[in-house]
N, C-alpha and C positions, 0 to 999 in steps of 0.2 A: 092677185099679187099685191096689189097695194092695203088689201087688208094686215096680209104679213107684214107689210113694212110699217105700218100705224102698228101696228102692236108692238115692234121692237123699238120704234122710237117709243112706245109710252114707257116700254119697261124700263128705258136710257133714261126718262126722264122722273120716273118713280126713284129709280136706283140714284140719280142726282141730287133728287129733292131729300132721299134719307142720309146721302155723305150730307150734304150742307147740314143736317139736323142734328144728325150727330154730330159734326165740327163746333157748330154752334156750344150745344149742348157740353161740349169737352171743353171751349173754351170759357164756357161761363161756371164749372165747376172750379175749372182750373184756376180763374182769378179772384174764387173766394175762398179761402183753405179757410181751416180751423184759427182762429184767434191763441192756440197754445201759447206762445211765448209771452202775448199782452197776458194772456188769464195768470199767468206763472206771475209775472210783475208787480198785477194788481194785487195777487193774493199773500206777496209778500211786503208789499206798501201794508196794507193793512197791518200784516201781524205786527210790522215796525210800528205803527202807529199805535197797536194796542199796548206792545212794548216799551212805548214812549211814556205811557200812564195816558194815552188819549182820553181814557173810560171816564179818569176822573175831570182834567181839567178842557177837555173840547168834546163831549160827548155825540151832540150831534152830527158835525161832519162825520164823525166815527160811523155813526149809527146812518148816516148816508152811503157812506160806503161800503158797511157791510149788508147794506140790503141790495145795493147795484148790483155787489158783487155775488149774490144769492139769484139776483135775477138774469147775473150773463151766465152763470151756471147752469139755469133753467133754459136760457137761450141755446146753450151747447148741446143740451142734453135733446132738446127739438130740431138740430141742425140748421139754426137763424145764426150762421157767423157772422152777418152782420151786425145784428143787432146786442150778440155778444161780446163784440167788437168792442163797438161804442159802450155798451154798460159797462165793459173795462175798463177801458180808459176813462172812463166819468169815476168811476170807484177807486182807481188809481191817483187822480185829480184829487178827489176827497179826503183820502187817506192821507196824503201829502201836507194838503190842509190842515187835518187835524194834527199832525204830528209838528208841521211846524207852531199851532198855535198850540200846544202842549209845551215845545222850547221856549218859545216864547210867552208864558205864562209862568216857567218855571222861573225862566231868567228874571222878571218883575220881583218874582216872591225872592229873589236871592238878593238883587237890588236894593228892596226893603229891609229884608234880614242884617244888611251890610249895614244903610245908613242906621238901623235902630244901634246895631255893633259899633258906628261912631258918635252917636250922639251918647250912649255911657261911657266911652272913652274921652270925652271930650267935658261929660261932667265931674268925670275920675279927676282929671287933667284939672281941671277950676278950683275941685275943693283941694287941694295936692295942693295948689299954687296960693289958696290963699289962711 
């Protein structure tokens, strides 16, 4: 008799050991889902960026971010959300980058454009006057 009863405790304890395994196992898929919403983000910072004219005046942050973002693709494609994750947001971070230093590059050249617009206004203005 107590052979039977060691047998029903192991199967209690087999069948225990596989809930916890699978609980486990359910709850460590469950708090890593797919990155889709980051990837969707990052992938339209980019196009913003290359629609900003990135290519020509901030090339590399550009070319930073379209290679993260080439690499969290590759990460999704192997089921690494984390690390698709993170290569998003880094690619996302970059893109941002270049696009503001793209305004802010354009803004410089308009700056300049302007004062060269007042300094022949202002030599107009001199011979005019004298």
């Amino acid at each position: 008799m107590k052979k039977i009863y060691r047998l029903k405790s192991s199967h209690r304890l087999y069948a225990i050991s596989a809930s916890l395994t699978a609980a486990v196992l359910l709850a460590a898929c469950a708090s890593n889902p797919p990155p889709t919403a980051q990837m969707a983000v990052s992938k339209a910072a980019v196009s913003n960026a290359n629609a900003a004219g990135a290519n020509e005046f901030a090339p590399l942050p550009l070319r930073a971010a379209s290679t993260k973002m080439q690499s969290a693709e590759q990460a999704m494609i192997t089921h690494d959300y984390l690390l698709a994750r993170e290569l998003a947001e880094e690619a996302e971070v970059d893109a941002q980058l270049s696009a503001v230093t793209t305004r802010a590059v354009k803004a410089q050249i308009a700056v300049s454009q302007l004062q060269q617009d007042n300094s022949v206004l202002r030599q107009e203005i001199d011979r005019k006057t004298q």
